[in-house]
N, C-alpha and C positions, 0 to 999 in steps of 0.2 A: 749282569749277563750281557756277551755285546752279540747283537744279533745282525750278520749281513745283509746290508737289501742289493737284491740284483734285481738288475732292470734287463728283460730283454727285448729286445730289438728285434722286429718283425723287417723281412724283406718288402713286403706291403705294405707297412709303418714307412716306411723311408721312402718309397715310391709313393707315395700318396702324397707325404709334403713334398718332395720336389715335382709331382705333375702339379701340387697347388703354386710352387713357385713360378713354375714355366708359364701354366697360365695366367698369371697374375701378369707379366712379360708382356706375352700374349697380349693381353687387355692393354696394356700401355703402351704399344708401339700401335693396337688399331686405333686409339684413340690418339694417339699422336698423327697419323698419318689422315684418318677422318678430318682433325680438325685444321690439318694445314691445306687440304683440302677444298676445306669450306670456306678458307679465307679468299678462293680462288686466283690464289695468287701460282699457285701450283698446277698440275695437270697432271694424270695419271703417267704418260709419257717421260718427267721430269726424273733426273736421277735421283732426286731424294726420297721419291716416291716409291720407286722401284726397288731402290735399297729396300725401305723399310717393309713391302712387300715381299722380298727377299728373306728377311730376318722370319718375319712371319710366318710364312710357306717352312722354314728351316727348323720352328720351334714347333709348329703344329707336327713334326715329320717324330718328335721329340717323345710325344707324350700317346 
């Protein structure tokens, strides 16, 4: 006997792993920008800084 498996697929189901991707993101880019940071080699003011606050502001806008 061949018996079909469907799988279905929740709108919620799909949103939930991708807000878990985004913050995952999220988590990586503030700990990227934390820890160059704290090399003090950086300053809040510096473009790379800004960017990566940019990106963050853009993803939190996301979820």
């Amino acid at each position: 006997m061949n018996e079909e498996m469907t799988t279905e697929i929740n709108v919620s189901d799909v949103k939930s792993v991708v807000d878990e991707k985004i913050e995952a993101q999220i988590t990586r880019l503030i700990e990227e920008r934390d820890g160059l940071l704290n090399t003090g080699v950086y300053e809040n003011s510096d473009s790379l800084i800004v960017d990566l606050d940019r990106q963050i502001r853009y993803l939190l806008g996301k979820i």
